[in-house]
MARLUMVEX-297023 format. One record per atom (N, C-alpha, C): residue number from 0; atom name; x, y, z. Coordinates in steps of 0.02 Angstrom, whole numbers, plus 32768, in hexadecimal, padded with zeros to 4 digits. Example, Ala and Ser with C-alpha at 12.3 -4.5 7.8 and 13.67 -1.06 7.14 Angstrom:
! residues 2
<i->0 at->N px->8294 py->7EE4 pz->8186>
<i->0 at->CA px->8267 py->7F1F pz->8186>
<i->0 at->C px->8294 py->7F5B pz->8186>
<i->1 at->N px->8282 py->7F90 pz->8162>
<i->1 at->CA px->82AC py->7FCB pz->8165>
<i->1 at->C px->8285 py->8002 pz->818A>
! end
This chain:
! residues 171
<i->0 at->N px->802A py->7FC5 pz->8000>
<i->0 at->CA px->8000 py->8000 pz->8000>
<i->0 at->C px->802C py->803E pz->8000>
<i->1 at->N px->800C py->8066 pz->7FD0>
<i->1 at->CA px->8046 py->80B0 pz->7FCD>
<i->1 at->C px->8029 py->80D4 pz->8006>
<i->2 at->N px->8058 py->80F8 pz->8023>
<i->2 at->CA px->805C py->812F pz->805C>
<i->2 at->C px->804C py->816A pz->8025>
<i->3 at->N px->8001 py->818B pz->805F>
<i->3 at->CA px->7FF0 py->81B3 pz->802B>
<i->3 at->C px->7FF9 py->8216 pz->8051>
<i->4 at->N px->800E py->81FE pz->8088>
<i->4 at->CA px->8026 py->8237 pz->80A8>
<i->4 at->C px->806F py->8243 pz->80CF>
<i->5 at->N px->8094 py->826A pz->80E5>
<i->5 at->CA px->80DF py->8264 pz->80E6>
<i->5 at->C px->80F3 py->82AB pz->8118>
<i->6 at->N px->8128 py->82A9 pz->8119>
<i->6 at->CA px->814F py->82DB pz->8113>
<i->6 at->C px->818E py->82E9 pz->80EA>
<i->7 at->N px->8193 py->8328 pz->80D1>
<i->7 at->CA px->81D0 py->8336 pz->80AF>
<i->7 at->C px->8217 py->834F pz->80B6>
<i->8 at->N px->8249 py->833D pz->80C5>
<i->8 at->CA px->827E py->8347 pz->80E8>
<i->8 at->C px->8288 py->8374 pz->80A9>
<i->9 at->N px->82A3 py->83CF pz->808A>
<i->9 at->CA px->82D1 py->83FB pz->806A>
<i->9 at->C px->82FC py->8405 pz->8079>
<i->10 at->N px->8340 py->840C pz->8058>
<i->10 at->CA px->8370 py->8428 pz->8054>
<i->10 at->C px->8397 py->840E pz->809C>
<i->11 at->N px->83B5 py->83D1 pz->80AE>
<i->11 at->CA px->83C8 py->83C5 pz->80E3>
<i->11 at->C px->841E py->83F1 pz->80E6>
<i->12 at->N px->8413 py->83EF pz->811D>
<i->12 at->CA px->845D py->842C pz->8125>
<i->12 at->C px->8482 py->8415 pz->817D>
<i->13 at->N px->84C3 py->83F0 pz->8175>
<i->13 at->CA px->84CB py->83FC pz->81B5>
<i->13 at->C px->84FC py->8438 pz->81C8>
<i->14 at->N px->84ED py->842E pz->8211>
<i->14 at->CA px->84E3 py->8475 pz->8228>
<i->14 at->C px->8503 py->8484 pz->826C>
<i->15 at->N px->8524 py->843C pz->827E>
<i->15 at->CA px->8540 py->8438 pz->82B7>
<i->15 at->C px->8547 py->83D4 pz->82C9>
<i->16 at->N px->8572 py->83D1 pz->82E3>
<i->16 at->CA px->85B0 py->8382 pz->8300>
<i->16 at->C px->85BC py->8379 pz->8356>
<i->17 at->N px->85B4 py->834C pz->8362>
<i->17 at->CA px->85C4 py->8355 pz->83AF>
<i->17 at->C px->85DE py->82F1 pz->83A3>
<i->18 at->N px->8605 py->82ED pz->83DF>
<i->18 at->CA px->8613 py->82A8 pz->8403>
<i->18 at->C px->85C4 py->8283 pz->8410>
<i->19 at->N px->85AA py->8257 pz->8409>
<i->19 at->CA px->8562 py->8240 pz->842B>
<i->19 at->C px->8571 py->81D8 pz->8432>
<i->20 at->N px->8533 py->81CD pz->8456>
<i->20 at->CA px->8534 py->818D pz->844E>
<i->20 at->C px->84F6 py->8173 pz->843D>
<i->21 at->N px->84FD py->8148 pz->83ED>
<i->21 at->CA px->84DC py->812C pz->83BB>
<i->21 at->C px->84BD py->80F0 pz->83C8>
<i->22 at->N px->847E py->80DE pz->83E7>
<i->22 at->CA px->8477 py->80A3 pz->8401>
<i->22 at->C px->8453 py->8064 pz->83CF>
<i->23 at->N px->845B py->8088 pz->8384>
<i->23 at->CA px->8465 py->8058 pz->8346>
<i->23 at->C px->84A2 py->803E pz->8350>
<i->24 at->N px->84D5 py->8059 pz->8353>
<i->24 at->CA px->8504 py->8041 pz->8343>
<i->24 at->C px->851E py->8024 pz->836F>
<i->25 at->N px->8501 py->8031 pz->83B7>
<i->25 at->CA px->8528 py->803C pz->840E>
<i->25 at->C px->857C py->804A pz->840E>
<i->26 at->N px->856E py->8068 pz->83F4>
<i->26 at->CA px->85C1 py->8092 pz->8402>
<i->26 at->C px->85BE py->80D9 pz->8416>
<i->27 at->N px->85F8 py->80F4 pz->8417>
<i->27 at->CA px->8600 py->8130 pz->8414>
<i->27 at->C px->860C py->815A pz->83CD>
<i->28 at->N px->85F3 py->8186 pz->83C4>
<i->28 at->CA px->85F4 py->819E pz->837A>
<i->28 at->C px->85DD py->81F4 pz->8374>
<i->29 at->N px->85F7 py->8204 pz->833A>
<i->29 at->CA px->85F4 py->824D pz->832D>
<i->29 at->C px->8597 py->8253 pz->8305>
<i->30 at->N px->8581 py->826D pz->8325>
<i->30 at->CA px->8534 py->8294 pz->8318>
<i->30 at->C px->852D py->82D1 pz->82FA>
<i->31 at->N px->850A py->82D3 pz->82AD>
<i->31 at->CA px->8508 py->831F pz->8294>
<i->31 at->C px->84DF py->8334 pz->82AA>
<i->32 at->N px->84CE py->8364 pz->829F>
<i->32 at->CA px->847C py->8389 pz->82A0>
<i->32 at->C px->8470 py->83A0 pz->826F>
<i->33 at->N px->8429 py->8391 pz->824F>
<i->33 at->CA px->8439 py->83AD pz->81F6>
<i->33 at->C px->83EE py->83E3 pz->8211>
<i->34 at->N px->83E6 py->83FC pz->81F0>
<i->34 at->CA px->83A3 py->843C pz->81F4>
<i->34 at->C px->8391 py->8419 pz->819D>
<i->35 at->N px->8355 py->8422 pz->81BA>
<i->35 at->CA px->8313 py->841D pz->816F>
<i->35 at->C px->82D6 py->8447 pz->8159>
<i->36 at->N px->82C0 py->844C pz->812D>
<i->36 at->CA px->8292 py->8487 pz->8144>
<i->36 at->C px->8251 py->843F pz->8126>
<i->37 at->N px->8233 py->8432 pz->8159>
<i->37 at->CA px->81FC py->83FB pz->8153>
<i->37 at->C px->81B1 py->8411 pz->813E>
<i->38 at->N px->819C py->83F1 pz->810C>
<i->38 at->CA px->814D py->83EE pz->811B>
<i->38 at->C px->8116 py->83B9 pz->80FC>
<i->39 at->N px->80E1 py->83C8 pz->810C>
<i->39 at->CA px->80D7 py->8381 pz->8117>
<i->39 at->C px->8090 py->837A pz->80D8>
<i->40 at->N px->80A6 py->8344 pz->80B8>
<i->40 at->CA px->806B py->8326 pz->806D>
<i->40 at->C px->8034 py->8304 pz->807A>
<i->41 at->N px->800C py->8303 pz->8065>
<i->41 at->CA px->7FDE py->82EE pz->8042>
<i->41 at->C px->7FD1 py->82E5 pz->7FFF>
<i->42 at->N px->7FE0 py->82A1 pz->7FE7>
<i->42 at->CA px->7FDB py->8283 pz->7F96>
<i->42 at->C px->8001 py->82AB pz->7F7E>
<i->43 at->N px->8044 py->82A5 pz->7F9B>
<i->43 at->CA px->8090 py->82CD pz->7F84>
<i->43 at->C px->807F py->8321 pz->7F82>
<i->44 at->N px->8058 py->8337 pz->7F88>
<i->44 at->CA px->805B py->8382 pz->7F8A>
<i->44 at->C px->8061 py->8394 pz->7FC7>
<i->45 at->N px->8096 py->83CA pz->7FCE>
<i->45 at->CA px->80B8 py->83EC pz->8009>
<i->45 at->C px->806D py->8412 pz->801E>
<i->46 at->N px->8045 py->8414 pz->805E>
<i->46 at->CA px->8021 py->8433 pz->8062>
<i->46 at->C px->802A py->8458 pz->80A3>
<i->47 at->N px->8048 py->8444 pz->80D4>
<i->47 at->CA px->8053 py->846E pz->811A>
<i->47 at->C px->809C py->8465 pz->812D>
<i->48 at->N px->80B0 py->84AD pz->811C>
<i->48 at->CA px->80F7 py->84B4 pz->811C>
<i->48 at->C px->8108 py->849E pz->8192>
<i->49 at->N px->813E py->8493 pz->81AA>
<i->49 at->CA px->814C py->8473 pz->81CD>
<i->49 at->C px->8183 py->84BD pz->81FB>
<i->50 at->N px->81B0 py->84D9 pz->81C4>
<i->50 at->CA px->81EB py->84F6 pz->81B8>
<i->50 at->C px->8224 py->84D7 pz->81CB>
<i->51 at->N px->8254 py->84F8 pz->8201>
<i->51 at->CA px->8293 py->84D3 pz->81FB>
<i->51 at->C px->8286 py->84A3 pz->8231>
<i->52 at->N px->829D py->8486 pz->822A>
<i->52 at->CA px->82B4 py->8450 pz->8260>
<i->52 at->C px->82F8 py->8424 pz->8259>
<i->53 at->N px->831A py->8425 pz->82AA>
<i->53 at->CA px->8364 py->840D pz->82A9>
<i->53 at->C px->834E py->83B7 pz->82C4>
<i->54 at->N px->837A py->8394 pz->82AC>
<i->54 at->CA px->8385 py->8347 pz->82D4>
<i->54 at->C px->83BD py->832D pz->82D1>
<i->55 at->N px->83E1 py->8303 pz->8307>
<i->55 at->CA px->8429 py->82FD pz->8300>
<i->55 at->C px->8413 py->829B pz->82E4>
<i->56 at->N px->8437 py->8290 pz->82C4>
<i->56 at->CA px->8458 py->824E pz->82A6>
<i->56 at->C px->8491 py->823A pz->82B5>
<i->57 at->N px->84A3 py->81F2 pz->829B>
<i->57 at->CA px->84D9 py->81D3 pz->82AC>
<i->57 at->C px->8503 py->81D1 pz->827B>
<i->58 at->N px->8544 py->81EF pz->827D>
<i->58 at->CA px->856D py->820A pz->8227>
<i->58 at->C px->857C py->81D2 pz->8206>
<i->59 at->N px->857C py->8188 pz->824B>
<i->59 at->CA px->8590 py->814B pz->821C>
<i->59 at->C px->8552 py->8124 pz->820E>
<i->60 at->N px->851B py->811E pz->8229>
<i->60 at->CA px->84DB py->8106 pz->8223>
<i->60 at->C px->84AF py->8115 pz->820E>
<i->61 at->N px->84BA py->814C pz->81FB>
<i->61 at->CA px->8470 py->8182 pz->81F1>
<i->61 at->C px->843E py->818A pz->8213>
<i->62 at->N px->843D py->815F pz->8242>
<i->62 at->CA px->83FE py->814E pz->8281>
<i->62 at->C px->83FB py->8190 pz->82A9>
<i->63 at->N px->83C7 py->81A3 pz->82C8>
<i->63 at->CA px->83B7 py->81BC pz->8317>
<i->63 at->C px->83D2 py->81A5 pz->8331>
<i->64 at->N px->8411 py->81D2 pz->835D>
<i->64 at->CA px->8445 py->81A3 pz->8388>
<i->64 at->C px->842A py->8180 pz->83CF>
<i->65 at->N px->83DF py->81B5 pz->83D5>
<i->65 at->CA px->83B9 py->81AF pz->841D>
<i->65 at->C px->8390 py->8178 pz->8404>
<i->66 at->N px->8390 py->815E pz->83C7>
<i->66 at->CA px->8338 py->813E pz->83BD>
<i->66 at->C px->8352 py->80EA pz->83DF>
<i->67 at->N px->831D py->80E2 pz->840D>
<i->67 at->CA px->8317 py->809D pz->8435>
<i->67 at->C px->8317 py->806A pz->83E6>
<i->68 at->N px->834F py->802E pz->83DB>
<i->68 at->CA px->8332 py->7FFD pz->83C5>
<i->68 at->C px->8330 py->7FC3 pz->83BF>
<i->69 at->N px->8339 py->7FAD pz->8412>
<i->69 at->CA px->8339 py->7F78 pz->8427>
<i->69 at->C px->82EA py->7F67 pz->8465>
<i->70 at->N px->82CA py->7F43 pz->845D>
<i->70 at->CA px->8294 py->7F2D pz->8479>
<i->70 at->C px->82C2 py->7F30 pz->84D2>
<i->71 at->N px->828B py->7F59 pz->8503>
<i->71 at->CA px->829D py->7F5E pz->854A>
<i->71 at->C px->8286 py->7F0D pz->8565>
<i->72 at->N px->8295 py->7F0B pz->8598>
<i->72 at->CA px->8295 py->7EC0 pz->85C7>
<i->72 at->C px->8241 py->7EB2 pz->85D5>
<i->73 at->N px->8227 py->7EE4 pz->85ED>
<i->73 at->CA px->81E3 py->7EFB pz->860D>
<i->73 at->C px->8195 py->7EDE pz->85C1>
<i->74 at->N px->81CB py->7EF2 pz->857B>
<i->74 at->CA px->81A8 py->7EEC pz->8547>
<i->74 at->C px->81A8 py->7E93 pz->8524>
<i->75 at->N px->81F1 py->7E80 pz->854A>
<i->75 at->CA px->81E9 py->7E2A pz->8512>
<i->75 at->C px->81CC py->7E09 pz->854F>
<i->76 at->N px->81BE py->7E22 pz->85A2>
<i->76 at->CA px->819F py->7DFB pz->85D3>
<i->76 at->C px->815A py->7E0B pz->85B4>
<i->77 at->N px->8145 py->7E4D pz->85B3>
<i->77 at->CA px->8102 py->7E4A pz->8593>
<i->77 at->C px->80E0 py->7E1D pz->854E>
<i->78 at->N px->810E py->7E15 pz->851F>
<i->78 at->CA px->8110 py->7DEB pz->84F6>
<i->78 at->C px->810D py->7D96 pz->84F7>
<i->79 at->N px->8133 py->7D82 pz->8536>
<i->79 at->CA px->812C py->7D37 pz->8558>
<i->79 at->C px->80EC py->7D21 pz->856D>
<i->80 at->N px->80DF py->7D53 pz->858A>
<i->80 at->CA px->80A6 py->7D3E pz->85CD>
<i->80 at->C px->8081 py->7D3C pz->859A>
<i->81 at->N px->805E py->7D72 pz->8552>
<i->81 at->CA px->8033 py->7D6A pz->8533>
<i->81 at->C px->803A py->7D35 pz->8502>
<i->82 at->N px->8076 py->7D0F pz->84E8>
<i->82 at->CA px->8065 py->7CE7 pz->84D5>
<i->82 at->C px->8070 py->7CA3 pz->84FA>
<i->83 at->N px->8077 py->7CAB pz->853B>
<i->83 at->CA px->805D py->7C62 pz->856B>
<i->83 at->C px->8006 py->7C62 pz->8557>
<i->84 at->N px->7FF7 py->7CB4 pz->8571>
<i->84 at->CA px->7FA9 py->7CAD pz->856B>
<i->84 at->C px->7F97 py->7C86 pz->852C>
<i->85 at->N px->7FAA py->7C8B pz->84F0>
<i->85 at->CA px->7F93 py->7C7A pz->84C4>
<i->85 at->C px->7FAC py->7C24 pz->84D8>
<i->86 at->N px->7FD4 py->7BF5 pz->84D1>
<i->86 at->CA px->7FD6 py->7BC0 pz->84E2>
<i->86 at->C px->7FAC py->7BA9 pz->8509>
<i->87 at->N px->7FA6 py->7BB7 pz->8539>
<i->87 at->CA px->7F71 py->7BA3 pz->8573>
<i->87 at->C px->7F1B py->7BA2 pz->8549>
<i->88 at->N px->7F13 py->7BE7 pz->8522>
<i->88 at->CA px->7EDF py->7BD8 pz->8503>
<i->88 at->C px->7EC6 py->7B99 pz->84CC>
<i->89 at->N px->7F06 py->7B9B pz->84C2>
<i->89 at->CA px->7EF5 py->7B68 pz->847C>
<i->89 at->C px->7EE8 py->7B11 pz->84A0>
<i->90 at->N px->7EF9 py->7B13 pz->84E8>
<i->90 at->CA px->7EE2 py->7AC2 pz->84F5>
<i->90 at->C px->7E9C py->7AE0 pz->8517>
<i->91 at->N px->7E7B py->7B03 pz->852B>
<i->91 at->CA px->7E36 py->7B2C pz->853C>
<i->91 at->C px->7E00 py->7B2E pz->84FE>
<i->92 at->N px->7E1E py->7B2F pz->84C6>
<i->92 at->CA px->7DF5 py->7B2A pz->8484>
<i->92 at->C px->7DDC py->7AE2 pz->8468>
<i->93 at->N px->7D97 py->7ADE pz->8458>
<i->93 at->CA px->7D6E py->7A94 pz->8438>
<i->93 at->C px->7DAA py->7AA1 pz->8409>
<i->94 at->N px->7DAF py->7A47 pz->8406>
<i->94 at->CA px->7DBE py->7A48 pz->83BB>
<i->94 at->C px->7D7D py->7A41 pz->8386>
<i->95 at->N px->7D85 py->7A61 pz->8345>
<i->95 at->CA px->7D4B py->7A51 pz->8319>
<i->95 at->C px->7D75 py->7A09 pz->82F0>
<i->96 at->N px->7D30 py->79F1 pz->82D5>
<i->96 at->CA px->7D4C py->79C8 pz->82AF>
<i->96 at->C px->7D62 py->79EC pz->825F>
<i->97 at->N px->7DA4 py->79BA pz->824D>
<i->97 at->CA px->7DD6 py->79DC pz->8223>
<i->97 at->C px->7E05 py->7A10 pz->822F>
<i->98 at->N px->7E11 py->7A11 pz->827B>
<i->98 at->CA px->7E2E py->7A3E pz->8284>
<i->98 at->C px->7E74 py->7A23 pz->82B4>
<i->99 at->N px->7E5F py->79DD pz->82B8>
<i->99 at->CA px->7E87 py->79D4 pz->82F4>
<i->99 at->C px->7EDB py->79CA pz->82F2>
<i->100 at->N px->7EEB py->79D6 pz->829D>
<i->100 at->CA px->7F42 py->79D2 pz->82A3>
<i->100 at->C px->7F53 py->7A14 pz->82A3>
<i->101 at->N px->7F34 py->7A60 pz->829E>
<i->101 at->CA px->7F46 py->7A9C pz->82AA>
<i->101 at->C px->7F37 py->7AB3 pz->82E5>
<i->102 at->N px->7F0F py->7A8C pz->831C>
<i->102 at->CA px->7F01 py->7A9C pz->837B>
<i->102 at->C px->7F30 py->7A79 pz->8374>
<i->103 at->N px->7F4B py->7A31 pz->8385>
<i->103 at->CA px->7F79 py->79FD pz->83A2>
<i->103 at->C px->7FCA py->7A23 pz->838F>
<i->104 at->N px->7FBC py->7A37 pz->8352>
<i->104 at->CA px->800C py->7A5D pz->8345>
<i->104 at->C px->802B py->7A9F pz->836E>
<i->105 at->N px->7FE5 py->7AC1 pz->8378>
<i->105 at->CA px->7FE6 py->7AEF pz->83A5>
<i->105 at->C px->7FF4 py->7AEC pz->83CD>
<i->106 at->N px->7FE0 py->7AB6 pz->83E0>
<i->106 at->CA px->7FCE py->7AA2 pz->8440>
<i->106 at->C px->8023 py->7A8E pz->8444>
<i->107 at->N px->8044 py->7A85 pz->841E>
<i->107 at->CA px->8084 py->7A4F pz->8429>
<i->107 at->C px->80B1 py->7A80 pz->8415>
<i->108 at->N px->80B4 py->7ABF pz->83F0>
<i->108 at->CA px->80E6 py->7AEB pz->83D6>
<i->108 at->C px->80E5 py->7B3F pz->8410>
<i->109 at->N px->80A7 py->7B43 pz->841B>
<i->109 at->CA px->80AD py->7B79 pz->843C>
<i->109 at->C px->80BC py->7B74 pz->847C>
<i->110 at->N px->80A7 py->7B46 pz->84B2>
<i->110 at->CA px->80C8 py->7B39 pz->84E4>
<i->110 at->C px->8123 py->7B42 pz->84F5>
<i->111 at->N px->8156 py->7B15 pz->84B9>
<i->111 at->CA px->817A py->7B23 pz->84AA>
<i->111 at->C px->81AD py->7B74 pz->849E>
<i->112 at->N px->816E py->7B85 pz->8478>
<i->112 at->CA px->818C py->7BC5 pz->8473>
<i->112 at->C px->8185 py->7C06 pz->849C>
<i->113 at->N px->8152 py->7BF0 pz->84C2>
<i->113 at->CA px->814F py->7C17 pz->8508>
<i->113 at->C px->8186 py->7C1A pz->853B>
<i->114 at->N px->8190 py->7BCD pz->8543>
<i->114 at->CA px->81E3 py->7BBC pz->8572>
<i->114 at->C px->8214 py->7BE6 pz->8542>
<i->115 at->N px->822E py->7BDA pz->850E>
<i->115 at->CA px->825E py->7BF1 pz->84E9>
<i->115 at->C px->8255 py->7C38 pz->84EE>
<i->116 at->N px->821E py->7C53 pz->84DF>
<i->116 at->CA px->821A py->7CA7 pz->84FA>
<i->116 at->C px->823C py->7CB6 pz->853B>
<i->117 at->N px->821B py->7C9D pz->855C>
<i->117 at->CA px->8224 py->7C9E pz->85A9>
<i->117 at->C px->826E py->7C93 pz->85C2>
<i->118 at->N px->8279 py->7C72 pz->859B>
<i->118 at->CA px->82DA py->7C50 pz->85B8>
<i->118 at->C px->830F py->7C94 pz->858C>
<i->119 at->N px->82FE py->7CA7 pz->855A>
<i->119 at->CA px->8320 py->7CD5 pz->8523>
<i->119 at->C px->831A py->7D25 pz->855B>
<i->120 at->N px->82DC py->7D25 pz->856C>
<i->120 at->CA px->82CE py->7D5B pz->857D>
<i->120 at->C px->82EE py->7D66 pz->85C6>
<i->121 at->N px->82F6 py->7D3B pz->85FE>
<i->121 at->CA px->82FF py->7D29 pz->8628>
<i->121 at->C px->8371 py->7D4D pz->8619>
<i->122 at->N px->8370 py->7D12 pz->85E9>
<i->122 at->CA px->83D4 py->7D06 pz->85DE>
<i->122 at->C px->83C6 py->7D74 pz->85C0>
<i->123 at->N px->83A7 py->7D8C pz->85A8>
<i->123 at->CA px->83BC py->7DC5 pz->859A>
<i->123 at->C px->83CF py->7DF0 pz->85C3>
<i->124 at->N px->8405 py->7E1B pz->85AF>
<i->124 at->CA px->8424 py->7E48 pz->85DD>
<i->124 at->C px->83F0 py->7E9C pz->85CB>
<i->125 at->N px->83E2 py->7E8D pz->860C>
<i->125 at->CA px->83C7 py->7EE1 pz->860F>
<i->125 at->C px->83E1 py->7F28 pz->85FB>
<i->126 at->N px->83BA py->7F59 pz->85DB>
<i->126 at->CA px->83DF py->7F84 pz->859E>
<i->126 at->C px->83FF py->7FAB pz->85D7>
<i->127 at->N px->8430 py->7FC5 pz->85CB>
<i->127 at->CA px->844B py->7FFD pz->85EE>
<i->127 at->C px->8437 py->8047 pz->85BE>
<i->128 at->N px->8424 py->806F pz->8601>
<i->128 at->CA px->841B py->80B5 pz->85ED>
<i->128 at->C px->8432 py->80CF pz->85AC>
<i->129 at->N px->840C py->80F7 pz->85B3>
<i->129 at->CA px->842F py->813A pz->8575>
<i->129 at->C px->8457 py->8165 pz->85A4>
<i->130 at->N px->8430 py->8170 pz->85D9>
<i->130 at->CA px->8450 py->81A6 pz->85FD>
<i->130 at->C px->84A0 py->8197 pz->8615>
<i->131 at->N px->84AB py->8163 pz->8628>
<i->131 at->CA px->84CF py->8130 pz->864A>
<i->131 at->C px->850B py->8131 pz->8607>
<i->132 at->N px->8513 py->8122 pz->85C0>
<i->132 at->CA px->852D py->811C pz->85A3>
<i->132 at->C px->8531 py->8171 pz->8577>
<i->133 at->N px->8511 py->8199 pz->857F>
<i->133 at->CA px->8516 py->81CF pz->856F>
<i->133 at->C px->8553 py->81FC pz->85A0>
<i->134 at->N px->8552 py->81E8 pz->85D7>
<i->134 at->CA px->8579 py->8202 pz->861E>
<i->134 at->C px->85BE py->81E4 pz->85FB>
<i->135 at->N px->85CF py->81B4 pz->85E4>
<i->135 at->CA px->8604 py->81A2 pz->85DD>
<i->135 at->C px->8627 py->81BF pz->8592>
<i->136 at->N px->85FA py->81EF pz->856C>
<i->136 at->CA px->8612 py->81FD pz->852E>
<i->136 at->C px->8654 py->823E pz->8530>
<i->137 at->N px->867F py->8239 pz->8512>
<i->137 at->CA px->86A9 py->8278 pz->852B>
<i->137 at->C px->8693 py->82AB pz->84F7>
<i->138 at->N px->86A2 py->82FB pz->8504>
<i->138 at->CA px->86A1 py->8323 pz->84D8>
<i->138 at->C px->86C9 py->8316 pz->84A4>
<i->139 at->N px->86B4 py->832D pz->846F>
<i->139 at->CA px->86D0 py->833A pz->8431>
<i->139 at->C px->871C py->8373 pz->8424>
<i->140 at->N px->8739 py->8357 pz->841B>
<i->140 at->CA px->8789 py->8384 pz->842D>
<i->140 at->C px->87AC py->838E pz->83EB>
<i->141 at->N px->8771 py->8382 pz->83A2>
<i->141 at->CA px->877E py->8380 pz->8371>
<i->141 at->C px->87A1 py->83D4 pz->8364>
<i->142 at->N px->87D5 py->83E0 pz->8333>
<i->142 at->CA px->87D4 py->842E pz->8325>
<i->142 at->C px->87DA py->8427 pz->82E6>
<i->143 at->N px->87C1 py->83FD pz->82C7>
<i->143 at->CA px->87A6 py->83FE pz->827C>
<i->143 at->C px->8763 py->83E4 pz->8262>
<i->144 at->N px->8758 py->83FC pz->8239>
<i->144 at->CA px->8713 py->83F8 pz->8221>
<i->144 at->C px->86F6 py->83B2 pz->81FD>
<i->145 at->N px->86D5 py->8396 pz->81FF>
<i->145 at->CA px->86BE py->8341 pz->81EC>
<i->145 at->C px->86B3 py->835E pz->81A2>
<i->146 at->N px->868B py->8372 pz->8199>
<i->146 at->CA px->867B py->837B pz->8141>
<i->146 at->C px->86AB py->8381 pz->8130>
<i->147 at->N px->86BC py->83CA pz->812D>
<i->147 at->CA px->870F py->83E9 pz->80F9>
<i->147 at->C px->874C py->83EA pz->80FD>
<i->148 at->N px->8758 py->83C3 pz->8140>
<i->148 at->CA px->8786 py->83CF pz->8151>
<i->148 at->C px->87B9 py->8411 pz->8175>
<i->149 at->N px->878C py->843E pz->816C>
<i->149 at->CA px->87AF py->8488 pz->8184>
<i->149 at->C px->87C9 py->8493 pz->81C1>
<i->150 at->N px->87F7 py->84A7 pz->81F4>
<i->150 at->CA px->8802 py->84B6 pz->822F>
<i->150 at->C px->87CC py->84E6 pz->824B>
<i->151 at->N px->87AB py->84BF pz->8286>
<i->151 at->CA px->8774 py->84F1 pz->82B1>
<i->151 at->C px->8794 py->8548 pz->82B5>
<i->152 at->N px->876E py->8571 pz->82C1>
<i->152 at->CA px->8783 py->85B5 pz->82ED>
<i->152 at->C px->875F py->85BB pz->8317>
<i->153 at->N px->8761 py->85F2 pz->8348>
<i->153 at->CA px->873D py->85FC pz->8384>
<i->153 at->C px->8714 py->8637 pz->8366>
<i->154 at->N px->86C7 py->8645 pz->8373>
<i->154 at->CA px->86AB py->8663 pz->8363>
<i->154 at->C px->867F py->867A pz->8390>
<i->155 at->N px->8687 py->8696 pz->83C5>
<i->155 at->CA px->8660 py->86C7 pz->8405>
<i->155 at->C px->8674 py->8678 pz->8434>
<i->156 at->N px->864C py->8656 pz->8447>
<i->156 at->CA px->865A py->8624 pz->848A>
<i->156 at->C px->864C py->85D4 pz->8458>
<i->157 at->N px->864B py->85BB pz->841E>
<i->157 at->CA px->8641 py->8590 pz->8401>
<i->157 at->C px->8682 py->8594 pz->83C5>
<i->158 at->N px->8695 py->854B pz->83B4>
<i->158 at->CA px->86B9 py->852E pz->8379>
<i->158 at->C px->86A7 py->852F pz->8342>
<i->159 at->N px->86B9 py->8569 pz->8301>
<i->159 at->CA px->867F py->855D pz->82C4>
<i->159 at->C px->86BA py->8536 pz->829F>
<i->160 at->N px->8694 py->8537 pz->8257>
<i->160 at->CA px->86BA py->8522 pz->820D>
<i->160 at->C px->86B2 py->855D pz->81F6>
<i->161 at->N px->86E4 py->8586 pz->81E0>
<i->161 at->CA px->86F9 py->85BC pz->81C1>
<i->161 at->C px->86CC py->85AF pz->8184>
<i->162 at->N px->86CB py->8589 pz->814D>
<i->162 at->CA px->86C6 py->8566 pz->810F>
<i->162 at->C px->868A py->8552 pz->810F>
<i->163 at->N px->8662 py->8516 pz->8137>
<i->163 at->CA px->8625 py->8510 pz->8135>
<i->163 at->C px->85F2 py->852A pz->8168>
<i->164 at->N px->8607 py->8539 pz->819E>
<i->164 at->CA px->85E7 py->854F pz->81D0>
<i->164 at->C px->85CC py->8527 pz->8206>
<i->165 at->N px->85E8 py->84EC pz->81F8>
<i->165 at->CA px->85CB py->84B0 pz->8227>
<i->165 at->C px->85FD py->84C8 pz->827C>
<i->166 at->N px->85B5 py->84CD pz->82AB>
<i->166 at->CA px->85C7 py->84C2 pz->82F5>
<i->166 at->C px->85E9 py->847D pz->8310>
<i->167 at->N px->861C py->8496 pz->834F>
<i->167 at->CA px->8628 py->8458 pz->8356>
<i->167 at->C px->8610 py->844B pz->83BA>
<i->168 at->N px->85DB py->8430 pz->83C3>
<i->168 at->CA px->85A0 py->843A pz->8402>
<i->168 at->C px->85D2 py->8413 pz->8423>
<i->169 at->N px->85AE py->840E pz->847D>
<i->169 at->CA px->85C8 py->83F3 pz->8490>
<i->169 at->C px->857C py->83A8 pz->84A9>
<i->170 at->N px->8595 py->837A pz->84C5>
<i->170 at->CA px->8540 py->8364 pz->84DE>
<i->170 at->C px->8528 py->8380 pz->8520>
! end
């Protein structure tokens, strides 16, 4: 099915670099911030402009360095228990007739895979923070510029690019 409404990312421009930690990648990694001037379609026509908007990315991932994307502990326990529920249901259900090698398969596969949830979920190691791994990121001590290469200058209390104008933040 085509997506018949959107948003439009223009003219992406970054605009500033800092040290961050990328939890696509779980490392430590350099984060741009690009500015866009966004707005948002309907059946591809730009109809409600958005204006600028900044978001930082991952320079080696392209990801949201903040975006969660690993399932939390709290979410694959919620996931177990509901499909115990479902096992438990399926020996609670008549069998109809003609039906009884897709209940009996049930009855014999999902049980199974409830334990195996349960034991996977159990052996998993609990996520550690953002905050927690953000604390440990050092500043950026770069004095050159990621795009062009140019040597930073000091420009009132911040690090610019002479050349492109890219900031260099701190987190």
């Amino acid at each position: 099915m085509t997506v018949v409404y959107g948003r439009y990312r223009w003219a992406p421009r970054v605009v500033a670099f800092r040290n961050d930690y990328c939890l696509s990648c779980d490392k430590q990694r350099v984060s741009h911030q690009v500015r866009t001037f966004d707005t948002l379609h309907l059946f591809f026509v730009p109809l409600i402009p958005l204006g600028f908007l900044k978001r930082w990315i991952c320079a080696t991932c392209g990801s949201p360095p903040h975006q969660r994307i690993k399932t939390s502990k709290p979410m694959k326990v919620l996931g177990c228990i509901l499909l115990a529920l479902v096992a438990v249901s399926t020996w609670l259900m008549p069998i109809e007739p003609g039906e009884e090698a897709v209940i009996w398969s049930l009855r014999a596969a999902l049980p199974v895979a409830a334990v195996l949830a349960f034991y996977f979920t159990l052996k998993s190691k609990s996520v550690v923070g953002l905050k927690e791994r953000l604390a440990k990121v050092s500043p950026s001590e770069s004095t050159e510029c990621p795009i062009c290469q140019t040597a930073l200058g000091r420009v009132s209390n911040s690090m610019r690019c002479p050349s492109c104008g890219l900031e260099r933040v701190q987190l």
